[in-house]
C-alpha positions as CSV (number, residue, x, y, z in Angstrom):
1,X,-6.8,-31.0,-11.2
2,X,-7.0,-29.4,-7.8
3,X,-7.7,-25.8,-7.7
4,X,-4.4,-23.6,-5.7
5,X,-5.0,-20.6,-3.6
6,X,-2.9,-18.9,-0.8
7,X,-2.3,-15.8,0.7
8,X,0.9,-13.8,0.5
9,X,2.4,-11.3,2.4
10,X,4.0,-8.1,1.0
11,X,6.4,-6.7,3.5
12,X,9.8,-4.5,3.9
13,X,11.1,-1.4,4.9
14,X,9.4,1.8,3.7
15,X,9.4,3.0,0.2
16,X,11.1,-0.2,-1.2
17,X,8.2,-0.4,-3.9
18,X,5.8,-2.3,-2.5
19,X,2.5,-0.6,-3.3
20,X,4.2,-0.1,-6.5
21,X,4.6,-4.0,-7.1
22,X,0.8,-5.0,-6.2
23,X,-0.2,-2.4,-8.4
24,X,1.5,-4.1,-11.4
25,X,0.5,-7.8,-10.7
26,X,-3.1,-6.5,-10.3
27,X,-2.6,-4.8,-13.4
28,X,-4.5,-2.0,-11.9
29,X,-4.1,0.6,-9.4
30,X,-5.3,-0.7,-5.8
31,X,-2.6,1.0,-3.6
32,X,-1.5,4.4,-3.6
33,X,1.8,5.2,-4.1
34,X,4.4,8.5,-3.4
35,X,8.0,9.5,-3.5
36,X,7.6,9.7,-0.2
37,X,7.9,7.1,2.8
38,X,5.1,5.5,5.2
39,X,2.3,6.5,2.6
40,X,1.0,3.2,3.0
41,X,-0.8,3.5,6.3
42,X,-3.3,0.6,6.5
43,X,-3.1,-3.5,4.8
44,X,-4.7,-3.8,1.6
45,X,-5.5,-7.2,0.2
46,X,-5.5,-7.7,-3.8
47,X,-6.7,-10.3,-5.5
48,X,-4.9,-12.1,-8.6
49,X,-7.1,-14.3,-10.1
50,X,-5.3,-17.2,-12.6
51,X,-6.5,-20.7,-14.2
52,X,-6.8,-22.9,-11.7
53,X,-5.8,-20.5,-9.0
54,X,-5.8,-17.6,-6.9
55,X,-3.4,-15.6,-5.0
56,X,-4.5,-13.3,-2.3
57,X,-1.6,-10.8,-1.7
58,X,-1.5,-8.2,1.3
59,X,0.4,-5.4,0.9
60,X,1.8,-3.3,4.6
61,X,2.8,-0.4,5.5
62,X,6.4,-0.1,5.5
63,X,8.7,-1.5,8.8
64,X,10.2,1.7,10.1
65,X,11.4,3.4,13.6
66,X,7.9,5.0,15.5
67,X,7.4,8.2,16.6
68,X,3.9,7.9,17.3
69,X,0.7,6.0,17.8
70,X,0.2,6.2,14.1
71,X,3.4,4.8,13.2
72,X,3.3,2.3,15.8
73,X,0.1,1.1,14.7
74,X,1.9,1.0,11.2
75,X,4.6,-1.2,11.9
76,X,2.8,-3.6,14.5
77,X,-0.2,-4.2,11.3
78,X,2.9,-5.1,8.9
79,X,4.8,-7.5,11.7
80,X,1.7,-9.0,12.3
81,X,0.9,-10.2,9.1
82,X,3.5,-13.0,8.1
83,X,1.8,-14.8,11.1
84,X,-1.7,-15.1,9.0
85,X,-0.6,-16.1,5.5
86,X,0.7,-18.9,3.6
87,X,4.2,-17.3,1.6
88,X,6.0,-13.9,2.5
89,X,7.8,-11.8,0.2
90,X,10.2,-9.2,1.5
91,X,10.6,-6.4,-1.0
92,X,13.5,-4.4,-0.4
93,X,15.5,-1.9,-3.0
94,X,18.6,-3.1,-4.9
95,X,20.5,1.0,-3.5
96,X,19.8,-0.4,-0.3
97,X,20.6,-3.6,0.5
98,X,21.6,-2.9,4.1
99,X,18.9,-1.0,5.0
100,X,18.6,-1.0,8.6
101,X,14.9,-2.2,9.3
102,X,16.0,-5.5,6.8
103,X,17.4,-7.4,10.2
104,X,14.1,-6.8,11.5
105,X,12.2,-7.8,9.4
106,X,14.3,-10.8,9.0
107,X,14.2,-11.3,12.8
108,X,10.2,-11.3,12.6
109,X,10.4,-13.9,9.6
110,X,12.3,-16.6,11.5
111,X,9.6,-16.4,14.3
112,X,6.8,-17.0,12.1
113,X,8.5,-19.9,9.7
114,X,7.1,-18.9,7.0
115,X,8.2,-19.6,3.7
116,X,10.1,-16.7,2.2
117,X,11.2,-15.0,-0.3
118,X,13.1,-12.1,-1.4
119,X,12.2,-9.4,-3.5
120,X,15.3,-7.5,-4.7
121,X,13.3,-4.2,-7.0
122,X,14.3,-1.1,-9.1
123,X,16.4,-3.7,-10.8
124,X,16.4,-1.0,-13.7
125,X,18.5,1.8,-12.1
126,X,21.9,-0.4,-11.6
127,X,23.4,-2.4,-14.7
128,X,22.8,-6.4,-14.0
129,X,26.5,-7.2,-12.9
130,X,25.8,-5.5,-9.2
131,X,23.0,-7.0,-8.6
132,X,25.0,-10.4,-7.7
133,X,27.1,-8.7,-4.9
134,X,23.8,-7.6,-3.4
135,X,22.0,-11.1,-3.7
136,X,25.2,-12.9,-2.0
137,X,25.2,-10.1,1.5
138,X,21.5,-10.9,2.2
139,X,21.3,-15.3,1.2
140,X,24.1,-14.5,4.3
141,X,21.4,-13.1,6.6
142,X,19.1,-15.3,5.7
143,X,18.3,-18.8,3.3
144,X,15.4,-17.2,1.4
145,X,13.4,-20.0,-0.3
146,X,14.0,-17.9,-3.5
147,X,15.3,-14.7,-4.2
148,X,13.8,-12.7,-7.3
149,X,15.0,-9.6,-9.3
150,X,12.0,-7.0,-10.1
151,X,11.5,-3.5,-11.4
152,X,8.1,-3.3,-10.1
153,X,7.8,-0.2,-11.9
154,X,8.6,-1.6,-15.3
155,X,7.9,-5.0,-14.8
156,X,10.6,-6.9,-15.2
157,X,11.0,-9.7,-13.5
158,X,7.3,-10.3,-12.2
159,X,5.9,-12.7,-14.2
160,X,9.0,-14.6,-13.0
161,X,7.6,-13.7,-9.6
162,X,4.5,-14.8,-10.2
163,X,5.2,-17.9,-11.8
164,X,7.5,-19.2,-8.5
165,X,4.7,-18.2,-6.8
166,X,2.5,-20.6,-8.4
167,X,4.3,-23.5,-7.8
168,X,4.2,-22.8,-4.0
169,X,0.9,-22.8,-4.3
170,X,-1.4,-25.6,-2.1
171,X,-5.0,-27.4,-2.9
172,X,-7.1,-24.8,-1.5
173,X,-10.6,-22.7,-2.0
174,X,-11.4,-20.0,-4.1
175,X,-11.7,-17.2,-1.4
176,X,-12.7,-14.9,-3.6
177,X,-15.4,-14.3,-6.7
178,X,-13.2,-13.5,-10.1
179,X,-15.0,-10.4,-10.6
180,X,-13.2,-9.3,-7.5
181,X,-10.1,-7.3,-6.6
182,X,-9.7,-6.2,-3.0
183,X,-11.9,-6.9,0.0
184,X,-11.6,-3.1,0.8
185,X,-14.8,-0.7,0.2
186,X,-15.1,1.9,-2.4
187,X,-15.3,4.7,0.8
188,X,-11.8,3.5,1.7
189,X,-10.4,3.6,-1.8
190,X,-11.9,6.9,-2.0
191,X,-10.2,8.0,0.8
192,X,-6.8,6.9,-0.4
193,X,-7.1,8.6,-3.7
194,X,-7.7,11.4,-1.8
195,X,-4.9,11.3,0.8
196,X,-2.8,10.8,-1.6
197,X,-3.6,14.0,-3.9
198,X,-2.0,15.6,-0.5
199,X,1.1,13.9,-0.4
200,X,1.1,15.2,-4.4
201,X,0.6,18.9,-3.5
202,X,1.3,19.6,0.2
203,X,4.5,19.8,1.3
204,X,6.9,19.0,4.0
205,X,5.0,17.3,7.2
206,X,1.5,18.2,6.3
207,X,0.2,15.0,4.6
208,X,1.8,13.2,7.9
209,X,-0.5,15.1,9.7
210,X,-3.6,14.1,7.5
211,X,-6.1,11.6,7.5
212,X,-9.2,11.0,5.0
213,X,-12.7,9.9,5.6
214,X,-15.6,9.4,3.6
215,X,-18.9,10.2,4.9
216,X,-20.8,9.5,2.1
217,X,-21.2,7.9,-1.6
218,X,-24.4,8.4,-3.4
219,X,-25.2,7.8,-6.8
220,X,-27.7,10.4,-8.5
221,X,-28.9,8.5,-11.3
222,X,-31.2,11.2,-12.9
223,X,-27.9,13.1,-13.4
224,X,-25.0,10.3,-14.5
225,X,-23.2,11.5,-11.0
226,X,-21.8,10.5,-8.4
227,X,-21.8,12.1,-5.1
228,X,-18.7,12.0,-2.4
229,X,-18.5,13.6,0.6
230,X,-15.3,13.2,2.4
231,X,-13.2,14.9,5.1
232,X,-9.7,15.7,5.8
233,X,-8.4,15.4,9.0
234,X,-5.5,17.7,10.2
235,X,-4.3,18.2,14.0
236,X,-3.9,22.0,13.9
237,X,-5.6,25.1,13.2
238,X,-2.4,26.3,11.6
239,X,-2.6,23.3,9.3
240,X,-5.9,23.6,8.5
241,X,-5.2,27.1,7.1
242,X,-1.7,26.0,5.2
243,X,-4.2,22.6,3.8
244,X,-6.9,25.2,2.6
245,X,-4.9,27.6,1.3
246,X,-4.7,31.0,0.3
247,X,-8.6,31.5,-1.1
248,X,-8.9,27.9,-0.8
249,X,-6.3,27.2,-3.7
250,X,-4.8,24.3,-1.9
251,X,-7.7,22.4,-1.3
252,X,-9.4,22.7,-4.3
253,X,-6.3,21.4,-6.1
254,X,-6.3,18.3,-4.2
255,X,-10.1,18.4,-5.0
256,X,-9.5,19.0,-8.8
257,X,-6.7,16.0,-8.8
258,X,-8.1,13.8,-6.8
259,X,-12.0,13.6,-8.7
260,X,-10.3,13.0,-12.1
261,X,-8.8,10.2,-10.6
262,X,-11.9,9.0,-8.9
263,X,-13.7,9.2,-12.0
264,X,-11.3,6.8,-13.6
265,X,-11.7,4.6,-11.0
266,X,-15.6,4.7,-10.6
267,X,-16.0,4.9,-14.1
268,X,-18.8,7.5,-13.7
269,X,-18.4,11.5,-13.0
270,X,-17.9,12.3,-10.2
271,X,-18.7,15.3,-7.8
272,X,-16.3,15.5,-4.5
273,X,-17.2,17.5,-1.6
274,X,-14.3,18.2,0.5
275,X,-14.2,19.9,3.9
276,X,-10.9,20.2,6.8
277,X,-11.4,19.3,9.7
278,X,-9.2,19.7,12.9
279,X,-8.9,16.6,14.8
280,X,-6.2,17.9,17.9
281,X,-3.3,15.5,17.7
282,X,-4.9,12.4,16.2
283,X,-1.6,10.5,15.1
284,X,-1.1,10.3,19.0
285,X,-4.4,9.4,20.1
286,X,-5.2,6.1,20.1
287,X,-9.2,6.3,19.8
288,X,-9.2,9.3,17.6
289,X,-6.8,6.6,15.5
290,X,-9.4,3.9,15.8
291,X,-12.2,6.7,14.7
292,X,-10.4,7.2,11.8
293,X,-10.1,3.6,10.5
294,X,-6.2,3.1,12.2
């Protein structure tokens, strides 16, 4: 029996669930995920591994209007991707079935010719009899190869997912060993644990304003540690101070919150060393962007 492999795009408007729903068919957490919109910033590829196959699935950044070169950077990475896989699945949320970026998104889909399907999630907040209103209004905007009810946070509904997934599946490669996850590097899923212990505890535009690098990972064997030295990026004095906070309190609870987590994920302790940085009006500059991984 041939082995079956493909990758899958994850796409739709911002905070639909996305992150939320590679999380769960990984069965670990690879993406970061908030409350709030356009946390995911960059693509991440995750890696389901099955018998006989393997699906390859790349979460966006959420389709929304841009105000900047950091948006716009954003959006282009999540248009662009349908182009380069094999299936697409448009996630959108079951409150918002006329969200205005859909037709975009939509637009962008017929372009490509991909196959497609629809994602309708947070199944679990409405009672099952309106969910058939909603599935009618978008089969009109667009003849989704299938359309499939989740709560991404629960799970309902995705093995479902993953199962009509299989059986679109093509005789292909393994493009990836089993014992991996994600193509991404431990310093950029450091640096997304990080960013998003701001979105946790800073408020209002601040963790729009921030950006996370790691300089440095280094195990020190002799003392079961392991060493991170990372950096946030802010584009004002003025946030710098409101990011460090009052005798550093700020900081150091992002600190706190995000090396617990780190620790979970490394599997080791860990020690994080975290300094603020002021990097004058990154999210408009496009080199600074590309200097920050954007």
């Amino acid at each position: 029996m041939s082995f079956l492999s493909g990758f899958i795009a994850i796409i739709g408007p911002t905070n639909v669930g996305k992150s939320t729903l590679l999380n769960r068919i990984l069965g670990t957490k690879l993406a970061i995920v908030s409350s709030r919109p356009q946390t995911t910033r960059n693509r991440i590829t995750g890696i389901y591994h099955g018998d006989g196959f393997q699906m390859v699935f790349m979460d966006t950044p959420g389709i929304h209007k841009t105000r900047s070169a950091l948006h716009e950077s954003m959006v282009e990475s999540a248009l662009a991707t349908p182009q380069e896989v094999d299936l697409v699945l448009l996630v959108i949320e079951m409150q918002h079935p006329d969200n205005p970026e859909i037709p975009s998104a939509v637009g962008n889909l017929k372009k490509t010719k991909k196959p497609c399907m629809l994602v309708i999630n947070k199944i679990d907040m409405f009672p099952k009899e309106q969910l058939f209103p909603v599935i009618d209004h978008l089969r009109r905007i667009h003849p989704f190869d299938a359309v499939i009810p989740v709560s991404a946070l629960k799970g309902d509904g995705v093995e479902a997912l993953l199962e009509e997934l299989k059986s679109r599946l093509k005789p292909g490669p393994r493009f990836f060993p089993e014992d991996m996850n994600t193509d991404r590097t431990e310093a950029f899923l450091a640096s997304e644990i990080i960013r998003e212990k701001i979105y946790f505890h800073a408020r209002q535009e601040l963790p729009y304003s921030s950006a996370v690098t790691v300089d440095k990972i280094k195990e020190i064997p002799d003392r079961d540690l392991l060493s991170i030295t990372a950096r946030i990026h802010v584009e004002t004095e003025s946030q710098k101070g409101i990011l460090i906070g009052q005798k550093g309190r700020m900081v150091k609870a992002i600190g706190r919150s995000a090396r617990l987590e780190l620790e979970k994920m490394f599997n080791a302790r860990v020690f994080l060393d975290l300094k603020v940085r002021v990097e004058k009006n990154w999210t408009r500059d496009p080199r600074a962007l590309r200097r920050l991984g954007y």
